[in-house]
ZADRENKE-361714 format. One line per 10 residues: their letters; for each residue y, x, z of N, C-alpha, C. Coordinates in nm, 3 decimals. Atoms other than C-alpha are relative to their C-alpha. Last residue first. Layout:
% residues N
a	Y X Z Y X Z Y X Z  ...
***
This chain:
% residues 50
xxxxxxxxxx	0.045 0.184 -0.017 -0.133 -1.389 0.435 0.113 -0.052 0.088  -0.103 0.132 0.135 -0.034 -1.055 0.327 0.037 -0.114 0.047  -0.169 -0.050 -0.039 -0.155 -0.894 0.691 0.101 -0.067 -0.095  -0.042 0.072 -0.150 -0.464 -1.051 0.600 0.108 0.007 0.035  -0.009 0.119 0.025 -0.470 -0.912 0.264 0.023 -0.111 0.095  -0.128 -0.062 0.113 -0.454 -0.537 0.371 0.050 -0.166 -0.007  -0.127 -0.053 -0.121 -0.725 -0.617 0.668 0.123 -0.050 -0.091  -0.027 0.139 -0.104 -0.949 -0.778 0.421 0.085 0.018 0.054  -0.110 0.141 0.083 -0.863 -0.471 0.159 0.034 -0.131 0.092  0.079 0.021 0.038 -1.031 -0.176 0.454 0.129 -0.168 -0.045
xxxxxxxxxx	-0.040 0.172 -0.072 -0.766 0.040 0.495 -0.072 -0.078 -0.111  0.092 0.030 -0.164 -0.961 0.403 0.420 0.042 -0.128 0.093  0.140 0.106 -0.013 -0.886 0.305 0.052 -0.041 -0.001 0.116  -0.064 0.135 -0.088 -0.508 0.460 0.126 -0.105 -0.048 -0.001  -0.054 0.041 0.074 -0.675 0.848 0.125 0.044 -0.170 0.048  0.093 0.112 0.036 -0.698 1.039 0.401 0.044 -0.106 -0.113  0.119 -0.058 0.062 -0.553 1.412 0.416 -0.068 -0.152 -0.038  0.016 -0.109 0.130 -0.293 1.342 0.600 -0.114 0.027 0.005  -0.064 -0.083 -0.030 -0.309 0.981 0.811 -0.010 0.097 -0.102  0.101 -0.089 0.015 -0.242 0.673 0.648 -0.007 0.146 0.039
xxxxxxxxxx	0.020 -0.132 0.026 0.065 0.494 0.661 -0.142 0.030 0.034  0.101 -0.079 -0.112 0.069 0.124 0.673 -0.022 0.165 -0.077  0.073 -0.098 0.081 0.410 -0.050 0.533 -0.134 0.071 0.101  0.076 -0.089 -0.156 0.483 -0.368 0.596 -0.076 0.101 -0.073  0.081 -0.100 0.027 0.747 -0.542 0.344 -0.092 0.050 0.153  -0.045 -0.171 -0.083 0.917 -0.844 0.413 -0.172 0.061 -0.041  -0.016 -0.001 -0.168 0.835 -1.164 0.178 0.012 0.155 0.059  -0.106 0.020 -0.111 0.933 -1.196 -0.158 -0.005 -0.012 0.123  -0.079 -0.148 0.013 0.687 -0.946 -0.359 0.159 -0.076 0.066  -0.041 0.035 0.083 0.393 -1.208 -0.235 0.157 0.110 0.033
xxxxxxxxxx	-0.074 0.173 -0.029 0.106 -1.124 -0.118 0.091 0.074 -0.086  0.095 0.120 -0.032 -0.051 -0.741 -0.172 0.101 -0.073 0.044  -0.130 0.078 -0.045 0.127 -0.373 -0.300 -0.105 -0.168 0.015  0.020 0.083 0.002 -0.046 -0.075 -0.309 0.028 -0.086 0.027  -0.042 0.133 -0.090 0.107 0.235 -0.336 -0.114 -0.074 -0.088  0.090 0.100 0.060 0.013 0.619 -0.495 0.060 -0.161 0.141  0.050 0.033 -0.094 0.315 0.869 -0.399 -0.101 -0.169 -0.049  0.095 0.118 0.116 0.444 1.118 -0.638 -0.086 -0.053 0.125  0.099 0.038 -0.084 0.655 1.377 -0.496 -0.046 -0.123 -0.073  0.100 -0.052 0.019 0.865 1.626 -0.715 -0.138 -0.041 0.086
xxxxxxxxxx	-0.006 -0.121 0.028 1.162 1.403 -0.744 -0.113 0.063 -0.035  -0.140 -0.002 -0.086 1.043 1.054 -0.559 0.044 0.149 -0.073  -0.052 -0.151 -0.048 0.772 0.946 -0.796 0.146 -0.010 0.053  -0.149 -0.008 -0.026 0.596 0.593 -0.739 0.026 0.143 0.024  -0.021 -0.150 -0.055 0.236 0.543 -0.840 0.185 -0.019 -0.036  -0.052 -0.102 0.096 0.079 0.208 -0.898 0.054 0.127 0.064  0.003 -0.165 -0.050 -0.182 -0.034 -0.756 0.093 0.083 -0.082  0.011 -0.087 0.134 -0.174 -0.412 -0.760 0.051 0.117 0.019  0.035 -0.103 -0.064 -0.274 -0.721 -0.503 0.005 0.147 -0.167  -0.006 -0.096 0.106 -0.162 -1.033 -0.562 -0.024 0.140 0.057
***
């Protein structure tokens, strides 16, 4: 599964993407500033799901 939404913290608003399944441990990949999250290419993203 793979699905995109936006999470606000107060006055921060942070776009996620979320892939596999919503019961296994989380891994988060940061991105650096300024780049957006599309610069992780989905295979990767989904791999790491798997």
């Amino acid at each position: 599964m793979n699905t995109e939404k936006r999470i606000k913290v107060g006055d921060i608003e942070l776009a996620v993407q979320e892939f596999g399944d919503a019961g296994h441990q989380a891994i988060v990949l940061i991105m650096g500033l300024g780049m957006p999250m599309v610069s992780w290419p989905e295979s990767f993203c989904v791999a790491l799901a798997a």
